[in-house]
C-alpha positions as CSV (number, residue, x, y, z in Angstrom):
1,X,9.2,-10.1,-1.4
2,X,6.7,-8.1,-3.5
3,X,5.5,-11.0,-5.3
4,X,5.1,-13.2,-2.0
5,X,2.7,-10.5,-0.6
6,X,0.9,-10.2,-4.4
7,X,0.3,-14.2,-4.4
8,X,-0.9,-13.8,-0.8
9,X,-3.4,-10.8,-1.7
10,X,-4.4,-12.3,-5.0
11,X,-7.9,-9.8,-5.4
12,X,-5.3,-6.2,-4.1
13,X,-5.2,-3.2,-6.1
14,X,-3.0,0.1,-6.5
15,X,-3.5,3.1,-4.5
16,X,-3.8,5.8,-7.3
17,X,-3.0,5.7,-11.2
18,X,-2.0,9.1,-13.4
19,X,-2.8,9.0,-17.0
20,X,-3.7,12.4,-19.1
21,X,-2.7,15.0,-16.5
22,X,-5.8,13.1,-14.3
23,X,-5.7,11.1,-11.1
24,X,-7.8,8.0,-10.8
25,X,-8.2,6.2,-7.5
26,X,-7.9,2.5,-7.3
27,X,-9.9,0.4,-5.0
28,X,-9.3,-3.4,-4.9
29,X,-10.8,-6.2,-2.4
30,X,-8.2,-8.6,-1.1
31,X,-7.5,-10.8,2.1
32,X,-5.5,-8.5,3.9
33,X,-6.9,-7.4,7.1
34,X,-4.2,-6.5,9.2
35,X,-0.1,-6.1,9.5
36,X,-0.4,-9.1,11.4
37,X,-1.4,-11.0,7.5
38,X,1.1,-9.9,6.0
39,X,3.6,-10.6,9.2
40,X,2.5,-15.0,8.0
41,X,3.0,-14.3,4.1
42,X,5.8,-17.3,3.4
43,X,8.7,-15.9,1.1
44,X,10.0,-19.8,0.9
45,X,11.3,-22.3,3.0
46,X,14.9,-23.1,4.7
47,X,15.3,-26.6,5.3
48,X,11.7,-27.3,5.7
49,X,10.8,-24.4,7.5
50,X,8.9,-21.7,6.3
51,X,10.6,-18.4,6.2
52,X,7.7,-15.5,6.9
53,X,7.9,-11.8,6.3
54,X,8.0,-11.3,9.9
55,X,11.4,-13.0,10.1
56,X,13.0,-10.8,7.9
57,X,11.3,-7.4,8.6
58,X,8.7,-5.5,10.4
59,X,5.5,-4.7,9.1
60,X,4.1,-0.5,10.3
61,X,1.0,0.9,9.1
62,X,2.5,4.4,7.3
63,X,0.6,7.5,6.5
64,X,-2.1,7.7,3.9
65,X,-1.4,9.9,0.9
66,X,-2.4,13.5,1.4
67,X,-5.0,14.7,-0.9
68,X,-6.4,18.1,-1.7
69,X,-4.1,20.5,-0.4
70,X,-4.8,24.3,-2.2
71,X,-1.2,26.3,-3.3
72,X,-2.5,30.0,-4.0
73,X,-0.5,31.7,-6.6
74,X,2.8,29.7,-5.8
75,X,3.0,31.5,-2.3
76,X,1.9,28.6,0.0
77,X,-1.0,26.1,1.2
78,X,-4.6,27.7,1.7
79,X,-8.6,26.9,2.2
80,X,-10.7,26.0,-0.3
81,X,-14.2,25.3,-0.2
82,X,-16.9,24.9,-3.0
């Protein structure tokens, strides 16, 4: 299934990468705009007919990766400004 979706986002990218103890984000351009697009993606075809993602599984927007929380001495979450 992963490489369905890849060859129908050919220009997608990652979310985040870590290399050296450093976090880079990622930003790609693809043709994905919306569950629905990923819901057509074709995995392969059964007797002619095309078998889409949305025949096998639902597609859900999920959460976005929570960034910048602040841990103060080990003993919980606090503010931080600059």
């Amino acid at each position: 299934m992963a490489d369905a979706v890849r060859e129908g986002n050919r220009e997608s990218g990652a979310r985040l990468l870590e290399f050296g103890g450093a976090e880079y984000m990622i930003r790609g351009r693809g043709y994905l705009r919306s569950p629905q697009d990923i819901e057509d993606i074709v995995l392969t075809a059964s007797d002619g007919a095309p078998v889409r993602i949305k025949d096998v599984g639902k597609v859900v927007i999920g959460p976005d990766i929570r960034r910048g929380a602040t841990d103060l001495n080990g003993t919980g979450e606090v503010v931080s400004a600059s």
